[in-house]
C-alpha positions as semicolon CSV with decimal commas, in nm:
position;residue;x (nm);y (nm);z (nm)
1;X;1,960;-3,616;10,707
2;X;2,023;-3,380;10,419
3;X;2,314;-3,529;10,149
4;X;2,444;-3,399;9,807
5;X;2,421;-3,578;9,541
6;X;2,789;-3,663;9,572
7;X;2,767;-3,809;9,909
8;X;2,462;-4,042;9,771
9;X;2,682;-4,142;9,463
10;X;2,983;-4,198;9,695
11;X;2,842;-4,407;9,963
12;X;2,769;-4,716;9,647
13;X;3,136;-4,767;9,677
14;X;3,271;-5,077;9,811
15;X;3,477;-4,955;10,099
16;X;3,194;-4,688;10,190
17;X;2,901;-4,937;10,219
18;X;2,946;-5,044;10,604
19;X;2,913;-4,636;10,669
20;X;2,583;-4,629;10,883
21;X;2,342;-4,346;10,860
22;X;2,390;-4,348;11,261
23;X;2,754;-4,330;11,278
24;X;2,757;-4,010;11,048
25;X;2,468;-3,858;11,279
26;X;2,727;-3,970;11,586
27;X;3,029;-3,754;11,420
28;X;2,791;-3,470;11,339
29;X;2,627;-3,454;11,701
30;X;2,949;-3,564;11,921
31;X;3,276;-3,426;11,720
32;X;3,618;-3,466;11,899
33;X;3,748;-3,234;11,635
34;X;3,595;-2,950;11,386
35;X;3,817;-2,766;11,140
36;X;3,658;-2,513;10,856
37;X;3,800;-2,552;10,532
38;X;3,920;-2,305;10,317
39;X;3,598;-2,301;10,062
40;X;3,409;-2,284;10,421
41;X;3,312;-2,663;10,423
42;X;3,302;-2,832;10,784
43;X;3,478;-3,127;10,871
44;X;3,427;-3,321;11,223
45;X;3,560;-3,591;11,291
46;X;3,485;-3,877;11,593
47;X;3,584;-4,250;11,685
48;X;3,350;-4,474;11,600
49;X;3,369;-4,767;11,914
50;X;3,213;-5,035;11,702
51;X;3,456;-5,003;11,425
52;X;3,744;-4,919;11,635
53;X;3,819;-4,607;11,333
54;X;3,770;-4,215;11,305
55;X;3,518;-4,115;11,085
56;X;3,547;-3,763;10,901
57;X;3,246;-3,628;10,783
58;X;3,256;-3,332;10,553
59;X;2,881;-3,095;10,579
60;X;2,818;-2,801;10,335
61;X;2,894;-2,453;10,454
62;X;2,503;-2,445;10,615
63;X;2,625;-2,673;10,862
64;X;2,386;-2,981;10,767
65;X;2,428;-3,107;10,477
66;X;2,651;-3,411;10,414
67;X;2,889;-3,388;10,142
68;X;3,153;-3,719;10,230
69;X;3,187;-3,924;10,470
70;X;3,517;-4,173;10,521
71;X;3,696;-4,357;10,760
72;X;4,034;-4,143;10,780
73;X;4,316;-4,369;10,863
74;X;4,555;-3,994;10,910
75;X;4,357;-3,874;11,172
76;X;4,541;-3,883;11,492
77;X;4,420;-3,784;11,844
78;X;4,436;-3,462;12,029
């Protein structure tokens, strides 16, 4: 899995730690919802069962690369 140097720095924090390498692979693979942001990054999002939470993961504009990746408590359903 290809990460920024951000995401690597990020994932150190406290509240990021429990993120697993699968779960992001999960939201990237299996999205329930993809929106393009304005400076063309991706964002997907998808529940993740075993921690009963949506997880938003943000990829570069190539489609790949992970920039963040966060539990989003705002995220509602379709």
């Amino acid at each position: 899995m290809k990460t920024t140097q951000y995401f690597q720095y990020m994932r150190k924090r406290k509240d990021r730690a429990s993120i697993k390498e699968e779960w992001v692979r999960f939201v990237i693979d299996h999205p329930q919802k993809t929106e393009i942001q304005s400076d063309g990054r991706i964002r997907k999002w998808a529940k993740i069962q075993e921690a009963d939470k949506y997880l938003r993961v943000i990829l570069l504009e190539d489609g790949e690369t992970v920039h963040n990746a966060f539990f989003d408590r705002s995220f509602k359903e379709d």
